[in-house]
Biopython code that builds the backbone (N, CA, C, O; Angstrom):
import numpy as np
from Bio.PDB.StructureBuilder import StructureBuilder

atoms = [
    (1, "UNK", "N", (143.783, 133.407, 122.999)),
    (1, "UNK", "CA", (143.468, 134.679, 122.363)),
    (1, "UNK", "C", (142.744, 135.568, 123.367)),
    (1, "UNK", "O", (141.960, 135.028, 124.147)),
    (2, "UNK", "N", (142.952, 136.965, 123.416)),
    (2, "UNK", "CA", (142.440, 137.584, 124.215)),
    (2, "UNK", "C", (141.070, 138.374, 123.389)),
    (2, "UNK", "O", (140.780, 138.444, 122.194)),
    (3, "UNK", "N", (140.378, 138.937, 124.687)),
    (3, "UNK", "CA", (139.117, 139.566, 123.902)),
    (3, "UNK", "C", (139.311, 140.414, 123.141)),
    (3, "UNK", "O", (138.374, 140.584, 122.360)),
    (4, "UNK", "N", (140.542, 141.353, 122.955)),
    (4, "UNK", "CA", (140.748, 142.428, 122.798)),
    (4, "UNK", "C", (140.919, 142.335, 120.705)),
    (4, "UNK", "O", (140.602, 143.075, 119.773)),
    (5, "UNK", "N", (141.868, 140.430, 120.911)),
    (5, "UNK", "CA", (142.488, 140.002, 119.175)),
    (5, "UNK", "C", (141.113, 139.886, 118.832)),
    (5, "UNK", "O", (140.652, 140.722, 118.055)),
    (6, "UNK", "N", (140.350, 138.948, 119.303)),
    (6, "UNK", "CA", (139.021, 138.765, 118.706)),
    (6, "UNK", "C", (138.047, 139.584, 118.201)),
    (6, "UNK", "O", (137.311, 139.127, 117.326)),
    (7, "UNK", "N", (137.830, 141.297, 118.788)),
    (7, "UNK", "CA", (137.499, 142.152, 118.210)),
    (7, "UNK", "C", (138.140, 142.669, 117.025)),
    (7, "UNK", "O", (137.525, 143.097, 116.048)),
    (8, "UNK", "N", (139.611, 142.608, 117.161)),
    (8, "UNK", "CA", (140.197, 143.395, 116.321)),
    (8, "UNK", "C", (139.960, 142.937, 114.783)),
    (8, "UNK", "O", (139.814, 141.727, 114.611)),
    (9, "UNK", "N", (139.932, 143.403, 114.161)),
    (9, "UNK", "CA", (139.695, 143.719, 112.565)),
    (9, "UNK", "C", (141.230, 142.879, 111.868)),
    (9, "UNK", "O", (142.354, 143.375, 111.942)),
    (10, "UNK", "N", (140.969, 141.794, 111.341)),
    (10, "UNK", "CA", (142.173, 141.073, 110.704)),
    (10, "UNK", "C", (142.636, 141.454, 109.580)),
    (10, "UNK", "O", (141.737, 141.482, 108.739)),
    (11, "UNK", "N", (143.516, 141.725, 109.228)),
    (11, "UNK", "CA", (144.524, 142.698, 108.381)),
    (11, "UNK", "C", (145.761, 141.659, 108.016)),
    (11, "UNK", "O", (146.339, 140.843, 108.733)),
    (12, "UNK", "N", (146.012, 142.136, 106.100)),
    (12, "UNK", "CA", (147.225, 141.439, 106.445)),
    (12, "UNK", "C", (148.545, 141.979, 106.947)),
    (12, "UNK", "O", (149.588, 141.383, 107.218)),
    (13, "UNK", "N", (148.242, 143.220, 106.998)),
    (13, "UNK", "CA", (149.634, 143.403, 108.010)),
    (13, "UNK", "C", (149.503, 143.178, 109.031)),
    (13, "UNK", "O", (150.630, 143.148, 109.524)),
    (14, "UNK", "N", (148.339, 142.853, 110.199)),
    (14, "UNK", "CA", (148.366, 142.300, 111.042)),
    (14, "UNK", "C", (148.767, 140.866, 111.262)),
    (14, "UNK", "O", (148.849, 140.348, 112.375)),
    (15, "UNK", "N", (148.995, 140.300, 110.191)),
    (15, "UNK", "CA", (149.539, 138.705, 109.944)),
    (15, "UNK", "C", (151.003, 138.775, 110.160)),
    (15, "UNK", "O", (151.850, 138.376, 110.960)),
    (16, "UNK", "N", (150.845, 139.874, 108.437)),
    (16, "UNK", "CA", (152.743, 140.120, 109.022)),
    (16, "UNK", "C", (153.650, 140.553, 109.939)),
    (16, "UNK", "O", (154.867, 140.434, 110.077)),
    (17, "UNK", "N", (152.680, 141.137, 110.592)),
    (17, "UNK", "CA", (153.345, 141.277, 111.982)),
    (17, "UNK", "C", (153.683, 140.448, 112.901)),
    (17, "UNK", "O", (154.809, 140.390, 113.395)),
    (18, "UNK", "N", (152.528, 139.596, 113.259)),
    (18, "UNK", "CA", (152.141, 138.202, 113.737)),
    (18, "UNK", "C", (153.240, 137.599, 113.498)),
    (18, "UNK", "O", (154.035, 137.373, 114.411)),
    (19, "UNK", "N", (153.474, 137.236, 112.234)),
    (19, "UNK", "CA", (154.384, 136.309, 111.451)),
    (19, "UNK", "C", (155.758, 136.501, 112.081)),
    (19, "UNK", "O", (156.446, 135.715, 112.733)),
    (20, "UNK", "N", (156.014, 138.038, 111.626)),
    (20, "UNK", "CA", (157.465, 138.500, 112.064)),
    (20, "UNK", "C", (157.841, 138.071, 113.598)),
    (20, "UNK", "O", (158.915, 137.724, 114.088)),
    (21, "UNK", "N", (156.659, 138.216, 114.109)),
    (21, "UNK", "CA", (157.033, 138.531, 115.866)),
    (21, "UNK", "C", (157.834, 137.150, 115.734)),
    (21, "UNK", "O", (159.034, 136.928, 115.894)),
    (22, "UNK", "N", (156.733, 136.257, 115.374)),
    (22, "UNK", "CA", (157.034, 134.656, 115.701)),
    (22, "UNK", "C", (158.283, 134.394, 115.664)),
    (22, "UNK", "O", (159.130, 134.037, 116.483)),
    (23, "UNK", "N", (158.237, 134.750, 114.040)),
    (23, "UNK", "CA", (159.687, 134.353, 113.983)),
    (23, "UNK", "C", (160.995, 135.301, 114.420)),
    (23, "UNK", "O", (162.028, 135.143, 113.769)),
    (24, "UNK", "N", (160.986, 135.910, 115.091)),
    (24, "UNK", "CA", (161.847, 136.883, 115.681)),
    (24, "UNK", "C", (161.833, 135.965, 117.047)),
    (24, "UNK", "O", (162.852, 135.333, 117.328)),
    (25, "UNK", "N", (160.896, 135.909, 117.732)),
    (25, "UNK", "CA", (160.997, 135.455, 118.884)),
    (25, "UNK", "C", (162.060, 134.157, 119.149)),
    (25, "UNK", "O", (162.651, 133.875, 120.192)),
    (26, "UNK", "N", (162.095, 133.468, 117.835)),
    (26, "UNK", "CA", (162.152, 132.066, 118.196)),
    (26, "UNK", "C", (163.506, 131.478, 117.670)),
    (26, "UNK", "O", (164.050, 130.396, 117.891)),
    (27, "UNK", "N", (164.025, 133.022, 116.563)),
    (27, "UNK", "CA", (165.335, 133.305, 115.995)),
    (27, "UNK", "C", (164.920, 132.494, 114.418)),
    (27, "UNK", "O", (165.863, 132.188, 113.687)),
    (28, "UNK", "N", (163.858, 132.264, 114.086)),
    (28, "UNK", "CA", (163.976, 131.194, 112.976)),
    (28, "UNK", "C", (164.046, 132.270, 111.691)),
    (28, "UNK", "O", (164.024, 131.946, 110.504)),
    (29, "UNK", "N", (164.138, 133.659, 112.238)),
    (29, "UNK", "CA", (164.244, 134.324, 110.388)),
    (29, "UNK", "C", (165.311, 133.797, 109.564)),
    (29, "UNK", "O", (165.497, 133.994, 108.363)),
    (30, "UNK", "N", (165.989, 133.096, 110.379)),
    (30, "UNK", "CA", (167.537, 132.335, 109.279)),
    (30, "UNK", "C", (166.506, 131.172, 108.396)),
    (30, "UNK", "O", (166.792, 131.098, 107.201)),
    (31, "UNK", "N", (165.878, 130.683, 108.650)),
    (31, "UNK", "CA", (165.253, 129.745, 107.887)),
    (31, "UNK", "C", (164.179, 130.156, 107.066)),
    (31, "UNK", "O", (163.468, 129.349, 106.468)),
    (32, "UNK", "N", (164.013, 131.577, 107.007)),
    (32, "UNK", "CA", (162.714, 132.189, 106.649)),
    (32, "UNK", "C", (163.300, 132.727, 104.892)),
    (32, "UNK", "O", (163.288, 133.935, 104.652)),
    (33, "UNK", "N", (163.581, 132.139, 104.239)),
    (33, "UNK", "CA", (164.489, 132.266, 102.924)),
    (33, "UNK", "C", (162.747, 132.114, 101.786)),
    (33, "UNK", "O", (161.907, 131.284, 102.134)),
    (34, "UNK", "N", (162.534, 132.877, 100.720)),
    (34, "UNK", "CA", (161.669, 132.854, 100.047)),
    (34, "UNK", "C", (161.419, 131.135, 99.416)),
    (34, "UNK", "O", (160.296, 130.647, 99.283)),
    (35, "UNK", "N", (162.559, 130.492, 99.124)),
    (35, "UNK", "CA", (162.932, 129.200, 98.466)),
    (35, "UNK", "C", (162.136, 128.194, 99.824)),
    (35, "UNK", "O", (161.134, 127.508, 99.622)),
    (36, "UNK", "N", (162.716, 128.286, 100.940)),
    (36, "UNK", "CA", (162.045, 127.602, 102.033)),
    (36, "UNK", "C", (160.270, 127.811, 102.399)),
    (36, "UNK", "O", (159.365, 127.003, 102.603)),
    (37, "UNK", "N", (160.337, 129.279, 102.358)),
    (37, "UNK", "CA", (158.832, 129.903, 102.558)),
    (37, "UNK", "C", (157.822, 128.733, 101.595)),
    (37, "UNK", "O", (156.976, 127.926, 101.979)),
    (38, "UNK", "N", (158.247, 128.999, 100.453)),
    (38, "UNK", "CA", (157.394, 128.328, 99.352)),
    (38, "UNK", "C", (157.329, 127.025, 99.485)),
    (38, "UNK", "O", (156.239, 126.464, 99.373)),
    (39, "UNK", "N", (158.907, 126.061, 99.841)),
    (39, "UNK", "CA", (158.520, 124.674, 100.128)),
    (39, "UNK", "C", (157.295, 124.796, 101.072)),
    (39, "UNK", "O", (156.108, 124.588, 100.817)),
    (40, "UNK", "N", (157.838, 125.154, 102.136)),
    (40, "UNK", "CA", (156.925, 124.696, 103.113)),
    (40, "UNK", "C", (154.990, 125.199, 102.906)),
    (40, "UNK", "O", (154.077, 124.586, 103.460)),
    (41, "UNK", "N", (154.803, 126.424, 101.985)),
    (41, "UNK", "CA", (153.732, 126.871, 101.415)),
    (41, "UNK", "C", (153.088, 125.633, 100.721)),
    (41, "UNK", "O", (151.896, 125.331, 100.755)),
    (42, "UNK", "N", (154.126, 124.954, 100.068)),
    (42, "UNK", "CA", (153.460, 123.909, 98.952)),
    (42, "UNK", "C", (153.155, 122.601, 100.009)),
    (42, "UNK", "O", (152.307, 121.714, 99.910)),
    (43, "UNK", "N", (153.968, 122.788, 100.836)),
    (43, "UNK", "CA", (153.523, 121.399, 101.621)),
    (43, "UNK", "C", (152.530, 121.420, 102.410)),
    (43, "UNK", "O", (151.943, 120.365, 102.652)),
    (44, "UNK", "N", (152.144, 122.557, 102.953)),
    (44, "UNK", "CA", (150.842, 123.440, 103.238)),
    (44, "UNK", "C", (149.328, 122.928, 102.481)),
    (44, "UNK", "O", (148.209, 122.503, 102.766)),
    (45, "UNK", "N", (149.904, 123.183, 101.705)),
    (45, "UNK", "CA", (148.528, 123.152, 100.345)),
    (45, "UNK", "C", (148.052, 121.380, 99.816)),
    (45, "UNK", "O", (147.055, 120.915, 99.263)),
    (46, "UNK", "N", (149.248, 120.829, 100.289)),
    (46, "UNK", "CA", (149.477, 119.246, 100.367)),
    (46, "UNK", "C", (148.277, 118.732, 101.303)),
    (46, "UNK", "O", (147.298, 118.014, 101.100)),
    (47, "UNK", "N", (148.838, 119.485, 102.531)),
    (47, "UNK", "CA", (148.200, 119.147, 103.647)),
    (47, "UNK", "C", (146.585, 119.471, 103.473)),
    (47, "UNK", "O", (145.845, 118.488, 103.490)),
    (48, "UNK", "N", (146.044, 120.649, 103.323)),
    (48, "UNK", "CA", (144.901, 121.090, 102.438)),
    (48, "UNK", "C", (144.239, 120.221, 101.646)),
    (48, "UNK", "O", (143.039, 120.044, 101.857)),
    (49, "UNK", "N", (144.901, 119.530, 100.600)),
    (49, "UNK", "CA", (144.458, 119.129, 99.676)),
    (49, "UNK", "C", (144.012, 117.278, 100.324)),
    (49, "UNK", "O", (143.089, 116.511, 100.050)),
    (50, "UNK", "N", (144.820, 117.214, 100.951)),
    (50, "UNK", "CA", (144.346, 115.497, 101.718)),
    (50, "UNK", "C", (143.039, 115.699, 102.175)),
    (50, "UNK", "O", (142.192, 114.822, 102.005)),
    (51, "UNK", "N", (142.770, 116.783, 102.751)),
    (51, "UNK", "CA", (140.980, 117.308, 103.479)),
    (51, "UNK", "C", (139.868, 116.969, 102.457)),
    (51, "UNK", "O", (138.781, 116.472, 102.752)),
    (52, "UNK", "N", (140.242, 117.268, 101.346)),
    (52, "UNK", "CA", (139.405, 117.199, 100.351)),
    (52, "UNK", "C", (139.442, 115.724, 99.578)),
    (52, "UNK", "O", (138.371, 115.257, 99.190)),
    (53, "UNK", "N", (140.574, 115.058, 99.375)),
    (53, "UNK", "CA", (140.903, 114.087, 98.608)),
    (53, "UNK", "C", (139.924, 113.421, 98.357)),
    (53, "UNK", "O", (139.549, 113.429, 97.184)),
    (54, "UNK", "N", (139.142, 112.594, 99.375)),
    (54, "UNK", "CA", (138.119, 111.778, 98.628)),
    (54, "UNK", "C", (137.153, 111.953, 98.881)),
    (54, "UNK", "O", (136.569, 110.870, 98.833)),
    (55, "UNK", "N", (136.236, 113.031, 99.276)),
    (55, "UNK", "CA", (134.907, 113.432, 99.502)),
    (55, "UNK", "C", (134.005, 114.087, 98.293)),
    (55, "UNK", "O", (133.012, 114.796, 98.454)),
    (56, "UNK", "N", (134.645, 113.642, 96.922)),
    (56, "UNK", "CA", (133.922, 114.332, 96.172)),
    (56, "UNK", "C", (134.045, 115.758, 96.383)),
    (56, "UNK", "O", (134.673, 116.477, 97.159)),
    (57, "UNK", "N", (132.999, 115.969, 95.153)),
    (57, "UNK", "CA", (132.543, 117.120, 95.803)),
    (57, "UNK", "C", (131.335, 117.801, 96.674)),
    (57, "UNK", "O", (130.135, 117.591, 96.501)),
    (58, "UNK", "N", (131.952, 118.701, 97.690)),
    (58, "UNK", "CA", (131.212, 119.143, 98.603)),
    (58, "UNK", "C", (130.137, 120.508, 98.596)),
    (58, "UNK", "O", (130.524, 121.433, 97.881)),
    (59, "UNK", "N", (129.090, 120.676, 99.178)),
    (59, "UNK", "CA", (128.531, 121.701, 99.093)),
    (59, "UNK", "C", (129.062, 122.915, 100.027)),
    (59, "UNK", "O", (129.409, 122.890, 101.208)),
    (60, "UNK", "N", (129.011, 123.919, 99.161)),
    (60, "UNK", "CA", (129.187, 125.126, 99.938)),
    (60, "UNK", "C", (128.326, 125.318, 101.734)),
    (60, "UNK", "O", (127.325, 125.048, 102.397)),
    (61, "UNK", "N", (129.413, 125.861, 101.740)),
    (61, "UNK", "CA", (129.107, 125.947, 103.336)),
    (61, "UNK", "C", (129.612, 124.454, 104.109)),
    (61, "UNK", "O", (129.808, 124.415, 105.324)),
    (62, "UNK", "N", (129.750, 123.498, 103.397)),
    (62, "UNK", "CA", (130.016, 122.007, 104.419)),
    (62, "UNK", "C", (129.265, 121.401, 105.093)),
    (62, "UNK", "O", (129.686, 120.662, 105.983)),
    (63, "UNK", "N", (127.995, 121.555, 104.848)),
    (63, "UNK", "CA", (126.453, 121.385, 106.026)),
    (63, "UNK", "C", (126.898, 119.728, 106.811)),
    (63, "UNK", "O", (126.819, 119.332, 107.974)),
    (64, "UNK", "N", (127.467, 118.953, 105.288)),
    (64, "UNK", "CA", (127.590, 117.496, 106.118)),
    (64, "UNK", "C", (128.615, 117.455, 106.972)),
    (64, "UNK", "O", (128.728, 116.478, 107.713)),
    (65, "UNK", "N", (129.574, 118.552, 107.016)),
    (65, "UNK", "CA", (130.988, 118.553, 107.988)),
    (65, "UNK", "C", (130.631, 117.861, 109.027)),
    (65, "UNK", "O", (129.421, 117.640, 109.062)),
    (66, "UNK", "N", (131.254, 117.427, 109.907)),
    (66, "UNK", "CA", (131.683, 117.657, 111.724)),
    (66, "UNK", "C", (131.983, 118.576, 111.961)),
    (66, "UNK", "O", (132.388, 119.151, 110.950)),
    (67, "UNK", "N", (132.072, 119.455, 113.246)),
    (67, "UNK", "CA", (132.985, 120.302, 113.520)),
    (67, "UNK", "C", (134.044, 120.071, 113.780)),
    (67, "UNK", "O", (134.773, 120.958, 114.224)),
    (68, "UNK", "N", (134.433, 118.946, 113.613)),
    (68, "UNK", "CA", (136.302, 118.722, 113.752)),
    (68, "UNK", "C", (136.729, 118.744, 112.844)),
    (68, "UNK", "O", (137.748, 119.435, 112.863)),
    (69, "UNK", "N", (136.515, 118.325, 111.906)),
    (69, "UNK", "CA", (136.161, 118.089, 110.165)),
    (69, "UNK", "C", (137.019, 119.627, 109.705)),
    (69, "UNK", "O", (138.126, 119.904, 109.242)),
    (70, "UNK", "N", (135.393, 120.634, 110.277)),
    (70, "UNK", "CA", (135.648, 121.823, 110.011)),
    (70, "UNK", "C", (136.785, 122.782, 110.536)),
    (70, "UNK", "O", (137.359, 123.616, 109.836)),
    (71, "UNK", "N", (137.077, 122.488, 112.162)),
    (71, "UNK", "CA", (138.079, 122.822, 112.860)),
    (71, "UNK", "C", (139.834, 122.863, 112.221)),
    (71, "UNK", "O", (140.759, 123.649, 112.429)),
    (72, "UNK", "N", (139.657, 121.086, 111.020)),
    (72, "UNK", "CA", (141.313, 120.944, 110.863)),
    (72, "UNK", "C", (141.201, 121.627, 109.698)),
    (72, "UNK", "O", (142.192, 122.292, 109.396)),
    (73, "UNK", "N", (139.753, 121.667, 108.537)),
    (73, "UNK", "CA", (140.127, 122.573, 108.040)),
    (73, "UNK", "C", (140.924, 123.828, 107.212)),
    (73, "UNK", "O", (141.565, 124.143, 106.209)),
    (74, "UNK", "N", (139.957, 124.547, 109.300)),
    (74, "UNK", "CA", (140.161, 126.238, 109.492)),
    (74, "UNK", "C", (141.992, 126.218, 109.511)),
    (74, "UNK", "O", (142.824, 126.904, 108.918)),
    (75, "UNK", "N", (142.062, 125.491, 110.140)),
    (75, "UNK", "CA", (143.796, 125.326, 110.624)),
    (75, "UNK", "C", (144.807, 124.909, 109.344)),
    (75, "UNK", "O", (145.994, 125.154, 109.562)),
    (76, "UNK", "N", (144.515, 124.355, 108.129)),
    (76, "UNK", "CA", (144.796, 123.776, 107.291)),
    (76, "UNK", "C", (144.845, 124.907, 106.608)),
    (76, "UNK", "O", (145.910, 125.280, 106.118)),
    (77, "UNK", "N", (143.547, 125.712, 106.458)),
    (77, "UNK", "CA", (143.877, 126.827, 105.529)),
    (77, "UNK", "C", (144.500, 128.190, 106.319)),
    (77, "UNK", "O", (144.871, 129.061, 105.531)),
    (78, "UNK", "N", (144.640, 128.449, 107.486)),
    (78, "UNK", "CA", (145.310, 129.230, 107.923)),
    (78, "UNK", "C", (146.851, 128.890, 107.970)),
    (78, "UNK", "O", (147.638, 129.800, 108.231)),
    (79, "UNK", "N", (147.260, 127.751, 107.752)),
    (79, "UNK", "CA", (148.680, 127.341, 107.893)),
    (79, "UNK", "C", (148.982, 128.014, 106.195)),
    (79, "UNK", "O", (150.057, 128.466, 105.801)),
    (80, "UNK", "N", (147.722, 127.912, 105.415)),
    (80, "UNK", "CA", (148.415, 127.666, 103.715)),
    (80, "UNK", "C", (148.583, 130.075, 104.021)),
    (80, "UNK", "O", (149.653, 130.670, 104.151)),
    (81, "UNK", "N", (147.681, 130.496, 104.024)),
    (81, "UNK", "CA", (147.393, 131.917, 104.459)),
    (81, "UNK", "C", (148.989, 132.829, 105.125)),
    (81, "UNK", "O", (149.739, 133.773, 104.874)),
    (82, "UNK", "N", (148.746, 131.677, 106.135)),
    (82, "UNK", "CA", (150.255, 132.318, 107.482)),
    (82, "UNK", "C", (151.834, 131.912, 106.604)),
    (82, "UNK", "O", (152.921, 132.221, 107.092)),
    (83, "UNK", "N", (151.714, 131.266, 105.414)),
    (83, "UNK", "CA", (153.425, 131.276, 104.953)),
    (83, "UNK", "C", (153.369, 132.170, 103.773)),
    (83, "UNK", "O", (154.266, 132.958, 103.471)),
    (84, "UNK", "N", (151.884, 131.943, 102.904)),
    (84, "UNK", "CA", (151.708, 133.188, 101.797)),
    (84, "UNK", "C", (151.869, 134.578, 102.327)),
    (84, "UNK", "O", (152.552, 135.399, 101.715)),
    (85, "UNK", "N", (151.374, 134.811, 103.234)),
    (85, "UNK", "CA", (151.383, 136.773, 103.817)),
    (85, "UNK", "C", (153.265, 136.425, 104.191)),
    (85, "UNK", "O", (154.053, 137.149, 103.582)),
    (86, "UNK", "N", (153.773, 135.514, 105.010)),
    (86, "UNK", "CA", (155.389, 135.269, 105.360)),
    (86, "UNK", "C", (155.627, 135.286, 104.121)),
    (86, "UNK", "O", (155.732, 136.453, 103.743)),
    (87, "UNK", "N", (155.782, 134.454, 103.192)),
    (87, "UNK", "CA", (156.903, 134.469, 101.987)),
    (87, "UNK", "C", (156.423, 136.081, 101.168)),
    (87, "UNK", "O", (157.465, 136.733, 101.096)),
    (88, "UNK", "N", (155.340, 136.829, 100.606)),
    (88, "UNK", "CA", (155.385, 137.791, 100.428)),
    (88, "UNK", "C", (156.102, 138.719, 101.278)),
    (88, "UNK", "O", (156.652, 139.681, 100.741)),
    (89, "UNK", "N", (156.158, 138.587, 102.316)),
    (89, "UNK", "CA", (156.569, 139.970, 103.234)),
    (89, "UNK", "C", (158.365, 139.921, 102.995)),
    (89, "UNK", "O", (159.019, 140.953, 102.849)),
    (90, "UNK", "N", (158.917, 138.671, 102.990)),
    (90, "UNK", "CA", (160.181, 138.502, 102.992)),
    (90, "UNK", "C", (160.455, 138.767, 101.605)),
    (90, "UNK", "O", (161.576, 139.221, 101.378)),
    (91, "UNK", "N", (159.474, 138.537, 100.356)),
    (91, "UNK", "CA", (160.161, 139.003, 98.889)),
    (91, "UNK", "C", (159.598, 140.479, 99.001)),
    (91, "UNK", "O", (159.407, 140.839, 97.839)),
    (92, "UNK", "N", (159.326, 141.266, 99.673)),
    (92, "UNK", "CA", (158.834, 142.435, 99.566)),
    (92, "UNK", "C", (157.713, 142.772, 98.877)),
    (92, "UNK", "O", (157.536, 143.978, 98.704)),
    (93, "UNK", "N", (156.975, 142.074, 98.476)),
    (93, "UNK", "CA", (155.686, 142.336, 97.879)),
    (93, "UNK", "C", (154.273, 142.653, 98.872)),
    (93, "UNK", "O", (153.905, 141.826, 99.706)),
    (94, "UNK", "N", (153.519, 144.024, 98.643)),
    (94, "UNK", "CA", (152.469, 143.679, 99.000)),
    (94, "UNK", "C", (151.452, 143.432, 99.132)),
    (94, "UNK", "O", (150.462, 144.164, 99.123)),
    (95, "UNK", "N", (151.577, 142.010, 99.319)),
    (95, "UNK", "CA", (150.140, 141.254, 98.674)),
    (95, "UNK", "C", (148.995, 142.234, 99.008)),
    (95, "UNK", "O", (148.882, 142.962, 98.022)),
    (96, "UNK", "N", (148.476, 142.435, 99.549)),
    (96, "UNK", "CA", (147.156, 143.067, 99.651)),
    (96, "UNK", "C", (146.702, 143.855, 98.486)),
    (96, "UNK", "O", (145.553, 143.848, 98.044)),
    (97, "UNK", "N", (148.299, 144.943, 97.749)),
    (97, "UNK", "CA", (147.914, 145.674, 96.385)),
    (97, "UNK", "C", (148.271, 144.788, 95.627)),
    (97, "UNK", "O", (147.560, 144.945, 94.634)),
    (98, "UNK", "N", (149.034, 143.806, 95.428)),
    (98, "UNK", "CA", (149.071, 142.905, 94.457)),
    (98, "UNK", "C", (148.053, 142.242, 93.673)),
    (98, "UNK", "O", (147.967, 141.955, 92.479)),
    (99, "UNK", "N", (146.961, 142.006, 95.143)),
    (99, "UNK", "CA", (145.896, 140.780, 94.796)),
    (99, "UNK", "C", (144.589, 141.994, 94.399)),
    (99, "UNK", "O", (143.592, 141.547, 93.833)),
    (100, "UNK", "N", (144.647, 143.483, 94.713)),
    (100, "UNK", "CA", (143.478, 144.304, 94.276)),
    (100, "UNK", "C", (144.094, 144.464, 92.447)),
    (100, "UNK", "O", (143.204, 144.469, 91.596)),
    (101, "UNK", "N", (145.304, 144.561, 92.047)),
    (101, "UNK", "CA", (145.970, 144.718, 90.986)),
    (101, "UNK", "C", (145.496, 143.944, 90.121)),
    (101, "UNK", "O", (145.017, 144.381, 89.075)),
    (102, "UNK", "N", (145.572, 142.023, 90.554)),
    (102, "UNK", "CA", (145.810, 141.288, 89.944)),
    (102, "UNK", "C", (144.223, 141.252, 89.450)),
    (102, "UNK", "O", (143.864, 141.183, 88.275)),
    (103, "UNK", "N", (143.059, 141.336, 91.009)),
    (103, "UNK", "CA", (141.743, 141.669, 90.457)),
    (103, "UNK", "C", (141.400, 142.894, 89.171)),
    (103, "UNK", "O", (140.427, 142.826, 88.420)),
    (104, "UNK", "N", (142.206, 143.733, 89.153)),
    (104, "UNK", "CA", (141.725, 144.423, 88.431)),
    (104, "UNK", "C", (142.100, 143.968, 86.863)),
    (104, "UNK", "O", (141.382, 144.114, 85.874)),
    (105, "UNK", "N", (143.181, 143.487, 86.916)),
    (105, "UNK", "CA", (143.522, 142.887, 85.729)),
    (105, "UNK", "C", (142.948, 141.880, 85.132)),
    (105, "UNK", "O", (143.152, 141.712, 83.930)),
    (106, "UNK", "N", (142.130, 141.025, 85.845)),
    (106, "UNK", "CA", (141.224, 140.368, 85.356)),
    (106, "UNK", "C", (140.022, 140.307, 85.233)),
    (106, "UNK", "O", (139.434, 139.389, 84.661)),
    (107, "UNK", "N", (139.455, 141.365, 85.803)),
    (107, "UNK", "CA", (138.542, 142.386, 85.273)),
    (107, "UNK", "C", (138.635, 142.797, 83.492)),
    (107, "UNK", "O", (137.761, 142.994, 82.648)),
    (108, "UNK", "N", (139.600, 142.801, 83.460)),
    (108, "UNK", "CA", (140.113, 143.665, 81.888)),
    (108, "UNK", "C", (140.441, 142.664, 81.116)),
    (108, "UNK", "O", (140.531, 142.907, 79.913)),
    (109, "UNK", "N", (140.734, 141.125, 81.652)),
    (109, "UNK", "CA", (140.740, 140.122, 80.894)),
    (109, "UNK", "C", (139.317, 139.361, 80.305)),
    (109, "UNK", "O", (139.134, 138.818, 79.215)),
    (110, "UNK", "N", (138.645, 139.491, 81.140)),
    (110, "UNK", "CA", (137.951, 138.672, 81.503)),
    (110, "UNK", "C", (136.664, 139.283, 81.830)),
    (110, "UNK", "O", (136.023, 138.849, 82.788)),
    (111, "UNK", "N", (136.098, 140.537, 80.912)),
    (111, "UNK", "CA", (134.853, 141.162, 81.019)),
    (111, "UNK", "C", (133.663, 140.627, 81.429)),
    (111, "UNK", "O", (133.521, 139.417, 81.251)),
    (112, "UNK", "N", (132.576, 141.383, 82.051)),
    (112, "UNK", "CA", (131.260, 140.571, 82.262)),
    (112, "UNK", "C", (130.513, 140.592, 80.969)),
    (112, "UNK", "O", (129.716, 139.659, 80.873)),
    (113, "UNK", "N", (130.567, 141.578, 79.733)),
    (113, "UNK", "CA", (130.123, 141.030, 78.711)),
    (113, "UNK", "C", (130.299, 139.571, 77.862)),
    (113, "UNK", "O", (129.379, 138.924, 77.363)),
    (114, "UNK", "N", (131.700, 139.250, 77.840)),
    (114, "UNK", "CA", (131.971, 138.374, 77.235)),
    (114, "UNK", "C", (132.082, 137.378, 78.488)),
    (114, "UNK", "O", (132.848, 136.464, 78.185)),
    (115, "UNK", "N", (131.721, 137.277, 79.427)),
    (115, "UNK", "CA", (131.760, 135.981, 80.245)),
    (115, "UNK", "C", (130.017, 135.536, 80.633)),
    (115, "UNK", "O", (129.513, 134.468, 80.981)),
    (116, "UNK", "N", (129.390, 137.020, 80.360)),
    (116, "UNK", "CA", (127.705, 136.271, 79.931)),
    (116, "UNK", "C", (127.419, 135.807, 78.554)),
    (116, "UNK", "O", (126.438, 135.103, 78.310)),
    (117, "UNK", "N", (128.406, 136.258, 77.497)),
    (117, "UNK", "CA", (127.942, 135.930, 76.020)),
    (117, "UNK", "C", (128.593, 134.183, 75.857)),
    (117, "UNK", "O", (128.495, 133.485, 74.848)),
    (118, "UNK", "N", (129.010, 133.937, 76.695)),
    (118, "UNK", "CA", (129.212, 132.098, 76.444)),
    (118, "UNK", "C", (128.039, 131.281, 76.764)),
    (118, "UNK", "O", (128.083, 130.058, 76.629)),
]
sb = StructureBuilder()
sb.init_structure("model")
sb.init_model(0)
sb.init_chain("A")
sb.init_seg("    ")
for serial, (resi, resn, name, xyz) in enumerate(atoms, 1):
    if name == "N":
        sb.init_residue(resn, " ", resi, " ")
    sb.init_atom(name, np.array(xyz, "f"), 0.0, 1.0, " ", f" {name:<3s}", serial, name[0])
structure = sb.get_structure()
């Protein structure tokens, strides 16, 4: 990474761009099918989910981590991140207004009156 990515401000169209290049570069948009996106998303989240499997539960922040611990992670959840922004971009959706949408909608579901009155 150069100094220049590390400043820069992470965006998800900066992903999708990312994303696209990759796979442009490497010719794999033939395999880049929404049906595939998602397998491989779910197998993603597979992978994710083994990190956690038997540690109970953990405290915020991870204080007892390793940093390798923490390292596979960062990488674990950027793999689940890097096929969600890919499979949105290829069904044309964009997530970014999707997910302010979907917040707002559950806002309207799911009031702060009635979620302090329980």
């Amino acid at each position: 990474m150069t100094g220049k990515e590390e400043m820069t401000s992470v965006t998800l169209d900066l992903l999708k761009k990312k994303m696209d290049d990759f796979a442009k570069e490497r010719d794999w948009e033939k395999f880049h099918s929404p049906r595939n996106l998602l397998l491989a998303l779910v197998g993603e989240v597979g992978e994710l989910s083994e990190i956690f499997q038997w540690k109970g539960e953990v405290p915020k922040g991870l204080p007892d981590w390793k940093e390798n611990e923490k390292l596979h992670l960062g990488e674990e959840l950027s793999d689940v991140l890097l096929y969600l922004v890919r499979l949105s971009d290829i069904c044309g959706i964009d997530l970014g207004q999707a997910a302010l949408r979907k917040v707002q909608l559950n806002a309207i579901k799911y009031p702060v009156k009635k979620s302090n009155d329980e």
